[in-house]
C-alpha positions as a Markdown table, in Angstrom:
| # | Residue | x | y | z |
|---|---|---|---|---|
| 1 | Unk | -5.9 | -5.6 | 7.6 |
| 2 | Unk | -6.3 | -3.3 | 10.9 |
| 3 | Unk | -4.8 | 0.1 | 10.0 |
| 4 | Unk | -3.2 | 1.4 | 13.6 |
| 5 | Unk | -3.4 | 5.1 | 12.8 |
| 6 | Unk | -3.0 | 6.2 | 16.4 |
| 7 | Unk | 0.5 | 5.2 | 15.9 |
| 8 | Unk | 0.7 | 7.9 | 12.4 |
| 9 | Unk | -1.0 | 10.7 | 13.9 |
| 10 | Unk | 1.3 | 10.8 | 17.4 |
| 11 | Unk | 2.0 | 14.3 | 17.8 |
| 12 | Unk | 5.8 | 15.5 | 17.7 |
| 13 | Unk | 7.1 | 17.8 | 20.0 |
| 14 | Unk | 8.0 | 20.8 | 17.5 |
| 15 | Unk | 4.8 | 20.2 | 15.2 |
| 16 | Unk | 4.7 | 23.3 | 12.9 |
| 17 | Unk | 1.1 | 23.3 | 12.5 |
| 18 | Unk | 0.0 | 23.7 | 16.0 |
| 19 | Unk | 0.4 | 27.8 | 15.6 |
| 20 | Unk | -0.9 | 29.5 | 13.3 |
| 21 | Unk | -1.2 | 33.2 | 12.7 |
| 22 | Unk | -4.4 | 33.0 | 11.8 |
| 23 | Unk | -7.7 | 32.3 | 13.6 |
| 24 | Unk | -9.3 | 30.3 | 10.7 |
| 25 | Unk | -12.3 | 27.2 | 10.6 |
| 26 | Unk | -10.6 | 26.5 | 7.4 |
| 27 | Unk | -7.7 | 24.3 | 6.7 |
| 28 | Unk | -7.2 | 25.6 | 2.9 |
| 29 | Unk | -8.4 | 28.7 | 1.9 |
| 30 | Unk | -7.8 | 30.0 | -2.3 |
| 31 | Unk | -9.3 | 33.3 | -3.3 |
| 32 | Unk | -8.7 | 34.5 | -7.3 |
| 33 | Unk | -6.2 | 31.9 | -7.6 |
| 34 | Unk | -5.0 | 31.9 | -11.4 |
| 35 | Unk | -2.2 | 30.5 | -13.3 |
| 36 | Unk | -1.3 | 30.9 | -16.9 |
| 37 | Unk | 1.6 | 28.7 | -18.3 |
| 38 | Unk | 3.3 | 30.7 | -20.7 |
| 39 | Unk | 3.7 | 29.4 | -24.7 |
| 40 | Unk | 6.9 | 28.4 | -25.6 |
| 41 | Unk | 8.0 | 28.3 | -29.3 |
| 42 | Unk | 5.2 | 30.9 | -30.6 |
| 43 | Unk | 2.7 | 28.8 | -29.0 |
| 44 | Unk | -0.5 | 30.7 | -26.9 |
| 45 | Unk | -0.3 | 31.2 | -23.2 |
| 46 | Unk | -1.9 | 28.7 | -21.7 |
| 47 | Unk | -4.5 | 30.0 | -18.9 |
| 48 | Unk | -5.0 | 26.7 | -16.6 |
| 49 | Unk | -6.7 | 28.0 | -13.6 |
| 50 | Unk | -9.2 | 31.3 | -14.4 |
| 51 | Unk | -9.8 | 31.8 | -11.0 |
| 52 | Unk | -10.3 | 29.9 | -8.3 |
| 53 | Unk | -12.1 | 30.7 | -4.9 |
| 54 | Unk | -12.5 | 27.2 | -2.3 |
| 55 | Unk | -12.7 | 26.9 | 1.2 |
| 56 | Unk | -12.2 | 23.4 | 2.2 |
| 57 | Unk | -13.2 | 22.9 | 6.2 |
| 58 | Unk | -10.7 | 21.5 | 8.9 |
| 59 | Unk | -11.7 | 18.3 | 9.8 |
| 60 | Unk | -13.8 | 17.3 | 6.2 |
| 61 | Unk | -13.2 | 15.2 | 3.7 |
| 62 | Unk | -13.5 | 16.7 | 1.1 |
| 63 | Unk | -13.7 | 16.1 | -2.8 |
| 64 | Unk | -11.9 | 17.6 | -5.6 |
| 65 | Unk | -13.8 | 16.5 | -8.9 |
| 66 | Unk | -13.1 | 17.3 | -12.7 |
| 67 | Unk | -12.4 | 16.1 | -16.3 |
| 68 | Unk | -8.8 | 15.4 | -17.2 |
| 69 | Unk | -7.0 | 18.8 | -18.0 |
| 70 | Unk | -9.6 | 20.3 | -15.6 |
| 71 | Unk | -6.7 | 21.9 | -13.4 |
| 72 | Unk | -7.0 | 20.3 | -10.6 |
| 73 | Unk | -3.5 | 18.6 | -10.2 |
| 74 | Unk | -2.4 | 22.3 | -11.1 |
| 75 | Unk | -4.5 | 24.0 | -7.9 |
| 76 | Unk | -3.0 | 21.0 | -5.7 |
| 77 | Unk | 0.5 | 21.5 | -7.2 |
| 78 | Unk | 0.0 | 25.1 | -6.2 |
| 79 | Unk | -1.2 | 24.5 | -2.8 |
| 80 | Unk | 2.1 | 22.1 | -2.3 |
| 81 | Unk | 5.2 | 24.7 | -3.6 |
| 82 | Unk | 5.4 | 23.1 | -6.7 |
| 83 | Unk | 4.0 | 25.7 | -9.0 |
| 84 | Unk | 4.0 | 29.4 | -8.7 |
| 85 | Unk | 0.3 | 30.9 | -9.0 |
| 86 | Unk | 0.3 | 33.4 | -11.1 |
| 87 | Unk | -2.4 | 35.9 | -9.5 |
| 88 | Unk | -4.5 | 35.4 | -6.1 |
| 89 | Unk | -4.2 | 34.3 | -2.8 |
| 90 | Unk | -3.7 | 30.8 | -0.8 |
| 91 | Unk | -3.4 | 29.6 | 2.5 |
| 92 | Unk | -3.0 | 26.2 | 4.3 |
| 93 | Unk | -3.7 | 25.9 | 7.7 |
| 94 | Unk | -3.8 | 29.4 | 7.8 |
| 95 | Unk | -0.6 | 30.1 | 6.3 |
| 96 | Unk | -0.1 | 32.1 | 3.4 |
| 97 | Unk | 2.0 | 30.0 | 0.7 |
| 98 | Unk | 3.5 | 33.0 | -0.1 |
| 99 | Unk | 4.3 | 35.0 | 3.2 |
| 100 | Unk | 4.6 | 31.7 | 4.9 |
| 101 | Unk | 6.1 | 29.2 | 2.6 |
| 102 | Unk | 7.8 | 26.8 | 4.8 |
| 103 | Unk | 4.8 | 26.6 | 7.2 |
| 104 | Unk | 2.2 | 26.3 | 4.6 |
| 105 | Unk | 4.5 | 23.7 | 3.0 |
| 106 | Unk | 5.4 | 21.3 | 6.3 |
| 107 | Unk | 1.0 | 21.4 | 7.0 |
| 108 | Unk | 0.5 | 19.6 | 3.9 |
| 109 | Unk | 1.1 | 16.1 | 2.9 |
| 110 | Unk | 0.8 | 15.3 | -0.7 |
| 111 | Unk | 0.1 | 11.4 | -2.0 |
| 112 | Unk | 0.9 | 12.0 | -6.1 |
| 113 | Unk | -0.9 | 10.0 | -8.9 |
| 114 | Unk | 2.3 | 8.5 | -9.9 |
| 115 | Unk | 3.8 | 5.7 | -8.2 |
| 116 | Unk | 6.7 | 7.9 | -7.6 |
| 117 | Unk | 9.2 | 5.9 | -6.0 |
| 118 | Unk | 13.0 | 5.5 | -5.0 |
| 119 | Unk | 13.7 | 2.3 | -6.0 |
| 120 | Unk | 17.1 | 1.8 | -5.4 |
| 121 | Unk | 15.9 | 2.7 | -1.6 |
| 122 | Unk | 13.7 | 0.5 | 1.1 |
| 123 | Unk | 10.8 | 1.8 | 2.6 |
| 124 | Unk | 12.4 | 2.5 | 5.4 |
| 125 | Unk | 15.3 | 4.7 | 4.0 |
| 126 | Unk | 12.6 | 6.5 | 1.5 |
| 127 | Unk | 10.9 | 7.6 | 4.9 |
| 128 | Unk | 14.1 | 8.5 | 7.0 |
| 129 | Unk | 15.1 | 10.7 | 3.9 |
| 130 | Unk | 11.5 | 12.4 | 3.5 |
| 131 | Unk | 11.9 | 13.4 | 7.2 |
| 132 | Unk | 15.0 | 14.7 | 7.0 |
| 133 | Unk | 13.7 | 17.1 | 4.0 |
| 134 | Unk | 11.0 | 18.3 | 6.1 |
| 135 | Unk | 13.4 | 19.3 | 9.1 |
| 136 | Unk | 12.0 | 16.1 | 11.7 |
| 137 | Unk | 14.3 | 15.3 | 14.4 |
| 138 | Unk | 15.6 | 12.1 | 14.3 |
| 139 | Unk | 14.6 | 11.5 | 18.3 |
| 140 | Unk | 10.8 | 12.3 | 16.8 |
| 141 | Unk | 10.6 | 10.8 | 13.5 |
| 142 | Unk | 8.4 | 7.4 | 13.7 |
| 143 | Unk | 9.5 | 5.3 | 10.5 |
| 144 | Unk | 8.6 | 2.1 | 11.6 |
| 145 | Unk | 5.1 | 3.0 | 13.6 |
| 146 | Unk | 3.8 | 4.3 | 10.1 |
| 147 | Unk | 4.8 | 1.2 | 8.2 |
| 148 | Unk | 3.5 | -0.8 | 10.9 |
| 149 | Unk | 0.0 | 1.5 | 10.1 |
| 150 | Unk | 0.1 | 1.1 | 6.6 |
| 151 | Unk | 0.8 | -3.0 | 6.5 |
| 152 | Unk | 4.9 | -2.4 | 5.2 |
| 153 | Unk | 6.9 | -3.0 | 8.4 |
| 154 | Unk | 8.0 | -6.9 | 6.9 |
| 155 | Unk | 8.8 | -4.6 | 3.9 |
| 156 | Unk | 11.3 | -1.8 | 6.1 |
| 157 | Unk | 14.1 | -3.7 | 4.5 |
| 158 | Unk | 13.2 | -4.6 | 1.2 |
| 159 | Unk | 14.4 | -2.5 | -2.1 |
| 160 | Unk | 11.4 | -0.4 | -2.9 |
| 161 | Unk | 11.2 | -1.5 | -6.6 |
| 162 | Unk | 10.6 | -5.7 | -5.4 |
| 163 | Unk | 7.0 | -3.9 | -4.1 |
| 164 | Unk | 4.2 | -4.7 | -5.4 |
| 165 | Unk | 1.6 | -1.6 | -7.1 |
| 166 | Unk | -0.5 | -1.3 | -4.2 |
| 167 | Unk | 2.3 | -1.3 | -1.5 |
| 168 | Unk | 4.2 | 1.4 | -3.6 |
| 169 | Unk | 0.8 | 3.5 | -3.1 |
| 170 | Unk | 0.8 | 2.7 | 0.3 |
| 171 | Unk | 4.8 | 3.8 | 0.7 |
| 172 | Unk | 3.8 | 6.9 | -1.1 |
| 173 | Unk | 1.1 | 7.5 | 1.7 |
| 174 | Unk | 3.6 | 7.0 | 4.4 |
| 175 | Unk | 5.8 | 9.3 | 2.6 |
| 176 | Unk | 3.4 | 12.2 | 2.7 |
| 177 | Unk | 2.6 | 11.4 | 6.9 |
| 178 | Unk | 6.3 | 11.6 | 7.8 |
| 179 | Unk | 5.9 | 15.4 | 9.2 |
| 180 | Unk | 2.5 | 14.7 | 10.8 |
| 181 | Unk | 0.8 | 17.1 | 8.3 |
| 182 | Unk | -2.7 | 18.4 | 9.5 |
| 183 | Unk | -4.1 | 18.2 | 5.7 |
| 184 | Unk | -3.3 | 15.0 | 3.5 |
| 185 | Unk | -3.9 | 15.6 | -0.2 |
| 186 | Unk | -4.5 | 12.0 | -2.3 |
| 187 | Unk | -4.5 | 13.0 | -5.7 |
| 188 | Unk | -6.1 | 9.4 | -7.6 |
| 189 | Unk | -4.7 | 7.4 | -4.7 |
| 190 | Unk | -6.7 | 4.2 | -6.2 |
| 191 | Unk | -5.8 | 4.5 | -9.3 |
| 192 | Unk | -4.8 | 1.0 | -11.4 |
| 193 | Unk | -5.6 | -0.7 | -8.0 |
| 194 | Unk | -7.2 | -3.7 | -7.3 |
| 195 | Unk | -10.9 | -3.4 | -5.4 |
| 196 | Unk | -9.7 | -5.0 | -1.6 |
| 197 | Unk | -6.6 | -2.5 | -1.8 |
| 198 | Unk | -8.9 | 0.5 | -2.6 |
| 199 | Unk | -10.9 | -0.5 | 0.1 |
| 200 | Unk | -7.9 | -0.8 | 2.7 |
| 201 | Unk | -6.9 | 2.6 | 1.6 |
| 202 | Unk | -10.2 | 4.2 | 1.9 |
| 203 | Unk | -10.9 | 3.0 | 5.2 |
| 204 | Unk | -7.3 | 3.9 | 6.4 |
| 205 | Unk | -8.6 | 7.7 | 4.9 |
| 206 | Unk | -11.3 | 7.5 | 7.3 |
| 207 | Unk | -10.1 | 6.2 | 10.3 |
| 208 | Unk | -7.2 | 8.6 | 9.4 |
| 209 | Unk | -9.8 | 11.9 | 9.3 |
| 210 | Unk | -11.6 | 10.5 | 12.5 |
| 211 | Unk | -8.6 | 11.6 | 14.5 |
| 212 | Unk | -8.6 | 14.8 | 12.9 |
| 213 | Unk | -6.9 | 15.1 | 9.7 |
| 214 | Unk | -8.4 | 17.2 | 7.0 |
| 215 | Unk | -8.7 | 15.0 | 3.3 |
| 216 | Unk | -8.7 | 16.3 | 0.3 |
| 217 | Unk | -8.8 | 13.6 | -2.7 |
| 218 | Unk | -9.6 | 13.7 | -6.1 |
| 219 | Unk | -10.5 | 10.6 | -8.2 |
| 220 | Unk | -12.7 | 9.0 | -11.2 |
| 221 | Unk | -14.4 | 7.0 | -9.1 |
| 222 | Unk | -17.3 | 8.9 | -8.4 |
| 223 | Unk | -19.2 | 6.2 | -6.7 |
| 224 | Unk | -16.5 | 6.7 | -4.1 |
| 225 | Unk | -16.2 | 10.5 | -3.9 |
| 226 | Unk | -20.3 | 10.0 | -3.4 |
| 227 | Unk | -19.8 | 7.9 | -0.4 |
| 228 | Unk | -16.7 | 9.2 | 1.5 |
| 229 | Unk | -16.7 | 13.3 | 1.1 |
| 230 | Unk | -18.9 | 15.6 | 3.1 |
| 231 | Unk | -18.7 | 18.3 | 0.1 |
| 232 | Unk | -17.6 | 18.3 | -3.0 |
| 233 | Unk | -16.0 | 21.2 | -5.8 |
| 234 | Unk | -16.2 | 20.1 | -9.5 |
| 235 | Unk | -13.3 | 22.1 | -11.4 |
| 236 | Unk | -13.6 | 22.6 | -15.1 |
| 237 | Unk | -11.8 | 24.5 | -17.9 |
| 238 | Unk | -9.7 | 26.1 | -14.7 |
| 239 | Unk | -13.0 | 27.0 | -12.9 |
| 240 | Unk | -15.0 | 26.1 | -9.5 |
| 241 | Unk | -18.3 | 25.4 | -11.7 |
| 242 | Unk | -20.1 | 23.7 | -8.2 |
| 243 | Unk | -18.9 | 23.3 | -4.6 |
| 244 | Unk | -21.8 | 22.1 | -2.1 |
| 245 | Unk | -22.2 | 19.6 | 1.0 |
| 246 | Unk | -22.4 | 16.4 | -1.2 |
| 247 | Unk | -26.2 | 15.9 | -0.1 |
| 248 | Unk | -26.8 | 19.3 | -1.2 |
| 249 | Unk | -25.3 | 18.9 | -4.8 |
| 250 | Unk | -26.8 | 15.5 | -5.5 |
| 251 | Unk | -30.2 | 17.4 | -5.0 |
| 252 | Unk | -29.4 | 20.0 | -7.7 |
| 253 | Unk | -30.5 | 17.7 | -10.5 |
| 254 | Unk | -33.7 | 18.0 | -10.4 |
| 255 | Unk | -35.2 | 14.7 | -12.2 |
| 256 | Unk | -36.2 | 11.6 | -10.7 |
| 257 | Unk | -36.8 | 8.3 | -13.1 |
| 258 | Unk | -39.9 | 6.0 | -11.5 |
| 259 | Unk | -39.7 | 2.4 | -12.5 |
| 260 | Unk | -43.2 | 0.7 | -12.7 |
| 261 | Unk | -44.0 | -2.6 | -13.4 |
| 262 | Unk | -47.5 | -3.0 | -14.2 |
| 263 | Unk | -49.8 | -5.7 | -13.4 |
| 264 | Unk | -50.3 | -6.8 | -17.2 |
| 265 | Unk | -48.2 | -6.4 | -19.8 |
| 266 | Unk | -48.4 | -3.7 | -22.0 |
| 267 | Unk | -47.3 | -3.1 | -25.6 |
| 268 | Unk | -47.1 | 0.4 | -26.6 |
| 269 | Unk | -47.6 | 3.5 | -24.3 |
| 270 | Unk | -51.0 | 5.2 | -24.4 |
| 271 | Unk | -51.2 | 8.3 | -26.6 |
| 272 | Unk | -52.8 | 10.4 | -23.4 |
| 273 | Unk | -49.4 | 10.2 | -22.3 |
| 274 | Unk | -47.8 | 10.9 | -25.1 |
| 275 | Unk | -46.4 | 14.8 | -23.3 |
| 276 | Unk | -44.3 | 12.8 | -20.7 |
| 277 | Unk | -41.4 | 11.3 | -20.8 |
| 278 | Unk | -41.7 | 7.4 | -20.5 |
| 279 | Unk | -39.9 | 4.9 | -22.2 |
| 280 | Unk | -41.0 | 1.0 | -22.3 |
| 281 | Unk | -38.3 | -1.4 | -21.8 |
| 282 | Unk | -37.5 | -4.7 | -23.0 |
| 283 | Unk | -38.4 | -6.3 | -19.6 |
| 284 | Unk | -42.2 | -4.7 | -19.7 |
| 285 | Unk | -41.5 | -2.2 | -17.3 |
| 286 | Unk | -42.1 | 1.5 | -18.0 |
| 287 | Unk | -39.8 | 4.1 | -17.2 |
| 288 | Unk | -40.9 | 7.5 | -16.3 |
| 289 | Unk | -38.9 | 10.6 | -15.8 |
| 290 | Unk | -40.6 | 13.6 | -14.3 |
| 291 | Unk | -39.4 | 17.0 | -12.6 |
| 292 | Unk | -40.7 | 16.4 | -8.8 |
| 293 | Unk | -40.5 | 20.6 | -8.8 |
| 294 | Unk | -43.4 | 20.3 | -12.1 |
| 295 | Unk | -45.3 | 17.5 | -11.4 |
| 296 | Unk | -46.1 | 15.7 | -8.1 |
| 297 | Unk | -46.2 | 12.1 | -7.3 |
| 298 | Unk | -49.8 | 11.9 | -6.4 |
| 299 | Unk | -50.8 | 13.7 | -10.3 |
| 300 | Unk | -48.6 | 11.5 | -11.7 |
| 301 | Unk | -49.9 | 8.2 | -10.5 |
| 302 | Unk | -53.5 | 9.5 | -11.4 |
| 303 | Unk | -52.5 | 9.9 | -14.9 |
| 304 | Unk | -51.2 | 6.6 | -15.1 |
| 305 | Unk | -54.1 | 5.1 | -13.4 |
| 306 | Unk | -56.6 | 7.6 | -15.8 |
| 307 | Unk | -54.5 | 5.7 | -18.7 |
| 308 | Unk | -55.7 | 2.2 | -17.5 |
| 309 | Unk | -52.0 | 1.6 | -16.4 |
| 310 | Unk | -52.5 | -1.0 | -13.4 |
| 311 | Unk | -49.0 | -0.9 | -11.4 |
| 312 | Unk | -48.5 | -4.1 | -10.0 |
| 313 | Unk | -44.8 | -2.6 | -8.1 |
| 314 | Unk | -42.4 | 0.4 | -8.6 |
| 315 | Unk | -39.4 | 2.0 | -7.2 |
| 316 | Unk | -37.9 | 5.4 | -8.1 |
| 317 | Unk | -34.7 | 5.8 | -9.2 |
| 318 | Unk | -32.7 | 8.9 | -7.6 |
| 319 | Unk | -29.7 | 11.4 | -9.3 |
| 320 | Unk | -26.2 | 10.5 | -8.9 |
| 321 | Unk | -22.9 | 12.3 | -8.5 |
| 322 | Unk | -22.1 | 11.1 | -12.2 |
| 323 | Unk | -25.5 | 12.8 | -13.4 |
| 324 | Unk | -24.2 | 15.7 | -11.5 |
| 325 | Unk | -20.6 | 15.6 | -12.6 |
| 326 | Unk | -22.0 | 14.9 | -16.7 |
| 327 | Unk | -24.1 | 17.7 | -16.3 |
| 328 | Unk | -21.9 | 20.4 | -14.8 |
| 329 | Unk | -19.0 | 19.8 | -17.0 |
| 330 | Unk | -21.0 | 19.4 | -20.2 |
| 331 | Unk | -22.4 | 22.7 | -19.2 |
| 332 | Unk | -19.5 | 24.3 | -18.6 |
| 333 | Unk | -17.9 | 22.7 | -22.0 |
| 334 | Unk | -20.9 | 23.9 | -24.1 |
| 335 | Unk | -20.5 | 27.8 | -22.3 |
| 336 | Unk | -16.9 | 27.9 | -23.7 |
């Protein structure tokens, strides 16, 4: 499927986003940003964000990461008008959600978790309506060039409950690019989706950021927050506990596993390396883990060698963001 994204992002006349009263290199900015849901029945307040402070850059994508319960979908909910923040300060695009409510609202697009549809609607009608909430003109509103983008315009007519899972998440997507917002939020946009319609989406995300648009998106599947996101925050128990460039924070871990296969077969690891960490695997080959900021590459070899360890091949085996993520939130888990 070609995604024709020119056709989304065509700028309206009357865009709201286009002047802002702030001169500001970021498109969402949260400082002290808390929010405590308050016990009902004799039950504890509930204290869901402690504090957050993010900067997310115009023009990144950029990767909102946590546990379930982390308060993410609260800090996004927050960001969108839905909740009311309970302390702090927020702005998108520059506007303040609180001074400037309808601005900050009409620069943000939000695609929900649930397949939250209209089903007694079509596509098309679903879309007219959403305009018409967020004040477009009907001479400027451009239903049928963002089905045509996301693959639905054979589908303008059709109820919206005869869709099938994936083009309900695709409607939900239109839905949040009716105003021509300047940040898209996808909060688990892939979830319960089938691998080619993930990768349609995520390659409608980037072709969608190429021509400006700031993402945010939070998911599971770290794999793919690895490979799409210039930075990346990690929220946990309501907090920011990392937020780096995405090369950066893959670097933090600082561990690196070397996989050697050695030129004859070995059956028990020599006691003069019995203060590393190696383990021997069922396939013969023997697994060492080693700080790079402790022990060099070159020493290491030589102690192998020293051991009578012949290495016939080997390759090294490097952090990921789920490493990262496991680590962090553990962490933060065992602080609390």
């Amino acid at each position: 499927m070609i995604w024709d994204v020119a056709e989304i992002q065509k700028p309206r006349k009357k865009d709201l986003h286009l002047d802002t009263p702030y001169n500001t290199d970021d498109a969402i900015e949260a400082r002290g940003v808390r929010k405590i849901y308050k016990g009902l029945g004799g039950e504890p307040d509930k204290l869901a964000l402690k504090g957050i402070d993010l900067s997310v850059p115009k023009g990144a994508i950029f990767g909102l990461l946590g546990p379930n319960g982390a308060g993410k979908s609260t800090f996004i909910n927050i960001l969108a008008g839905l909740v009311v923040k309970t302390e702090g300060t927020a702005t998108v695009w520059g506007f303040d959600i609180d001074k400037n409510p309808r601005q900050a609202r009409a620069s943000i697009g939000v695609v929900p978790q649930e397949l939250a549809v209209d089903f007694f609607f079509s596509p098309a009608e679903s879309l007219e309506i959403q305009a018409g909430l967020y004040g477009v003109p009907k001479a400027e509103r451009r239903t049928l060039d963002i089905l045509r983008a996301l693959g639905l315009e054979d589908k303008a007519g059709a109820y919206a409950r005869t869709l099938s899972g994936g083009m309900k998440r695709r409607l939900l997507v239109a839905k949040a690019m009716v105003h021509n917002p300047p940040v898209l939020i996808l909060d688990e946009p892939t979830a319960g989706v089938d691998i080619e319609l993930r990768r349609q989406l995520w390659d409608y995300v980037v072709e969608l950021n190429k021509q400006g648009v700031t993402v945010v998106l939070t998911t599971h599947y770290l794999e793919e927050a690895e490979a799409l996101c210039d930075s990346i925050a990690i929220i946990n128990h309501g907090e920011v506990v990392a937020c780096e460039p995405t090369p950066q924070l893959l670097s933090r871990i600082d561990e690196k596993t070397l996989i050697i296969r050695p030129q004859t077969e070995i059956s028990n690891i020599p006691d003069s390396l019995s203060e590393l960490s190696l383990d021997l695997r069922a396939d013969g080959q023997l697994a060492v883990h080693y700080s790079p900021s402790t022990m060099d590459m070159d020493t290491l070899l030589a102690r192998l060698n020293d051991a009578g360890i012949r290495i016939a091949d080997l390759t090294t085996e490097q952090s990921d963001l789920e490493d990262i993520f496991l680590q962090l939130t553990y962490s933060a888990e065992d602080r609390a």
